[in-house]
C-alpha positions in Angstrom: 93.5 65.2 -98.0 91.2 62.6 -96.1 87.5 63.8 -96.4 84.4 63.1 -93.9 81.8 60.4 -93.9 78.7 61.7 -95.2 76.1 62.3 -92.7 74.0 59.6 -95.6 76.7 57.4 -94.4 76.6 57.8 -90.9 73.1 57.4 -90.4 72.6 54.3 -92.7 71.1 56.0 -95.6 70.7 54.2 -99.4 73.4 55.0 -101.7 71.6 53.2 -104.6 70.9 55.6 -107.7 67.2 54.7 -108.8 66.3 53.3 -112.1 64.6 56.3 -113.9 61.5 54.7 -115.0 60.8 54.2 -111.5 61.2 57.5 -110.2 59.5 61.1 -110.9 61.0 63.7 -112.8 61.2 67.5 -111.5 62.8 70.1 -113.9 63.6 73.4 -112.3 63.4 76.7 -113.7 64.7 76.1 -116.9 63.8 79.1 -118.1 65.5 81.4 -120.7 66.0 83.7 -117.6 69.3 81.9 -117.2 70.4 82.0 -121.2 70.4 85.3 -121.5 70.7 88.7 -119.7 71.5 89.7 -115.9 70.8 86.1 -115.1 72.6 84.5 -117.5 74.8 81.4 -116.3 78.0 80.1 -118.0 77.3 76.8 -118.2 73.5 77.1 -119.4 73.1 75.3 -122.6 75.3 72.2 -121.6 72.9 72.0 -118.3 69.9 72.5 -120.5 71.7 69.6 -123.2 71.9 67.3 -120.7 68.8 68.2 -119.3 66.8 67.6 -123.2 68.8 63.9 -122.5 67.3 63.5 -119.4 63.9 64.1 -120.7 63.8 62.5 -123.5 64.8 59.3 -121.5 62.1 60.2 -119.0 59.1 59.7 -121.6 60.4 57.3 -123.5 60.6 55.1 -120.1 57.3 56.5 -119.2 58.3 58.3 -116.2 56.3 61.0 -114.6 57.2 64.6 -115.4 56.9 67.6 -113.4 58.0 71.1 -114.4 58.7 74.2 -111.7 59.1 77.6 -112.9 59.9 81.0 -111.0 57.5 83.5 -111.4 59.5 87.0 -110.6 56.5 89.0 -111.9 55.4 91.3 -115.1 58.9 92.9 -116.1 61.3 90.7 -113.9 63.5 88.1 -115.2 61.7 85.5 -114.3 58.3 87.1 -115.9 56.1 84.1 -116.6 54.0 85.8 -119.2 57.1 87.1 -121.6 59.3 84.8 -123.8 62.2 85.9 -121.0 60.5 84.1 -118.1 59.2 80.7 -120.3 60.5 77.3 -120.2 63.2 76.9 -122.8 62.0 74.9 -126.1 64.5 71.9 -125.6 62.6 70.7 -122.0 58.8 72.6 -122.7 56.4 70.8 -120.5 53.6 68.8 -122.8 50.3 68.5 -122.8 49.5 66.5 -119.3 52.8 67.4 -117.9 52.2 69.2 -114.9 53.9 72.9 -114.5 53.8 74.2 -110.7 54.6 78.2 -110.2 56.9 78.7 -107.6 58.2 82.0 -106.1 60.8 80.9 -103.4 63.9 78.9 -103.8 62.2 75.5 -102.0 60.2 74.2 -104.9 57.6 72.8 -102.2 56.9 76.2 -100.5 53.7 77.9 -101.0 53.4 75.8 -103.6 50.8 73.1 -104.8 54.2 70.8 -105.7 53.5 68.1 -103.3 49.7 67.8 -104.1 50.7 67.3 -107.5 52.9 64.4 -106.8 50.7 63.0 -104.3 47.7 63.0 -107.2 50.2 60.8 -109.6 51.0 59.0 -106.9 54.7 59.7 -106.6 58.0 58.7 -104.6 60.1 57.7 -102.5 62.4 58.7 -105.5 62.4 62.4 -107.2 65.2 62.9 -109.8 65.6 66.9 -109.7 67.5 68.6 -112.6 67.1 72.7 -113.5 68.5 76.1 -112.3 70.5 77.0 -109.6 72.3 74.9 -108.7 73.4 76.2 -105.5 69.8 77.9 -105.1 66.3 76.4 -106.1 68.1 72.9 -107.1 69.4 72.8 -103.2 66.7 73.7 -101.3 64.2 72.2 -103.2 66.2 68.9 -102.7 66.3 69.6 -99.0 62.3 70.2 -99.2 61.8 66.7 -100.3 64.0 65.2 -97.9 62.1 67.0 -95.3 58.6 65.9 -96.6 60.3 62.1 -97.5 61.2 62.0 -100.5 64.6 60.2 -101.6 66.0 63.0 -104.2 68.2 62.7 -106.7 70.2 65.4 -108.2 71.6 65.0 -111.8 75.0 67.3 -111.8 75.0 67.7 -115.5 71.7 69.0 -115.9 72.1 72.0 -113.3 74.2 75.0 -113.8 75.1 77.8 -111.4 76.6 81.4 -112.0 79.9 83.1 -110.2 79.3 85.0 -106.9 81.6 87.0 -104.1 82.0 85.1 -101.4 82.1 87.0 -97.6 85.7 87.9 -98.4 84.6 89.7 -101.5 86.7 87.2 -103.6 85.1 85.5 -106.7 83.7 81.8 -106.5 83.8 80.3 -109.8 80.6 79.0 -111.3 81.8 74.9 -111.0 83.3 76.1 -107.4 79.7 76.7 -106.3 77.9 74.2 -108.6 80.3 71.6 -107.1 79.9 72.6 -103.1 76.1 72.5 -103.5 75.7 69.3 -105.4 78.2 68.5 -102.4 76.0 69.6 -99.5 73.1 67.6 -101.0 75.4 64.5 -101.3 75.9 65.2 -98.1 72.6 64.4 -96.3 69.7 65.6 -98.4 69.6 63.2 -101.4 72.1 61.4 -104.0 74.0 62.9 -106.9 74.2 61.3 -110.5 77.0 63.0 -112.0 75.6 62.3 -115.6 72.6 61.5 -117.1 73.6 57.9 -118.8 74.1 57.0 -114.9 70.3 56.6 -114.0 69.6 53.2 -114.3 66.6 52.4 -116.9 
């Protein structure tokens, strides 16, 4: 099957995967809301492996780091204030890292995410790795295309879950990880499809 030119393509857009240590790290909602429960997503704790890689290379290369978590509210999922809603131990923020509360998919929206990189002085390049995929990984690459940013997403470290689609039929997790990470390949930003692909 012959496939399209990306749009990146068409309008002359860099293919060129940054070097981490020049770029800004934001982790996405890795909370233990997706390792257990309603939320739960099959391929969790490989995402969240790959995303303990990715931050460990991150400060040891002295890259900025930014973590974004969902707040559902008290009793939710995605309950801030109870162990269910907290940023998994493998990626917790650390003292100076910044954490930005969020409650809509675009990690940008309603949120004090673009002060924050603005203050450390941030960009062009974001590298973006967390939960949904197809959700708050997608849209919050699409908000930083829209605001200027050059995102990149790193496939590994995101992880989706299995949904109907309109036909009722089920869409396998990868199915839905892979169209999204496609659809941000696309237009909205570049897709390493490992963590040891970042440049240093």
């Amino acid at each position: 099957m012959t496939v399209s030119t990306t749009l990146r393509d068409v309008i002359g857009l860099d293919g060129a995967l940054p070097a981490l240590s020049s770029a800004t790290l934001v982790l996405i909602d890795f909370q233990n809301t997706y390792r257990t429960g309603v939320m739960a997503l099959p391929d969790a704790d490989r995402a969240l492996d790959a995303g303990a890689r990715l931050l460990e290379r991150a400060r040891a290369a002295g890259t900025p780091v930014v973590h974004v978590v969902n707040d559902g509210g008290e009793g939710s999922p995605y309950d801030i204030r109870a162990e269910i809603g907290q940023i998994a131990a493998p990626v917790a923020a650390r003292d100076g890292e910044p954490v930005v509360v969020k409650g809509f998919p675009n990690s940008f929206h309603e949120t004090d995410l673009h002060d924050v990189l603005r203050r450390m002085d941030a960009g062009p390049d974001l590298v973006i790795a967390g939960f949904m995929t197809h959700m708050c990984v997608q849209f919050t690459a699409q908000g930083a295309f829209n605001l200027g940013y050059r995102p990149t997403v790193v496939a590994e470290a995101c992880a989706t879950r299995p949904l109907a689609g309109p036909d009722g039929s089920a869409v396998p997790a990868d199915a839905l990880h892979a169209a999204a990470l496609t659809t941000i390949g696309d237009l909205f930003g570049l897709v390493a499809p490992r963590v040891d692909d970042l440049p240093g």
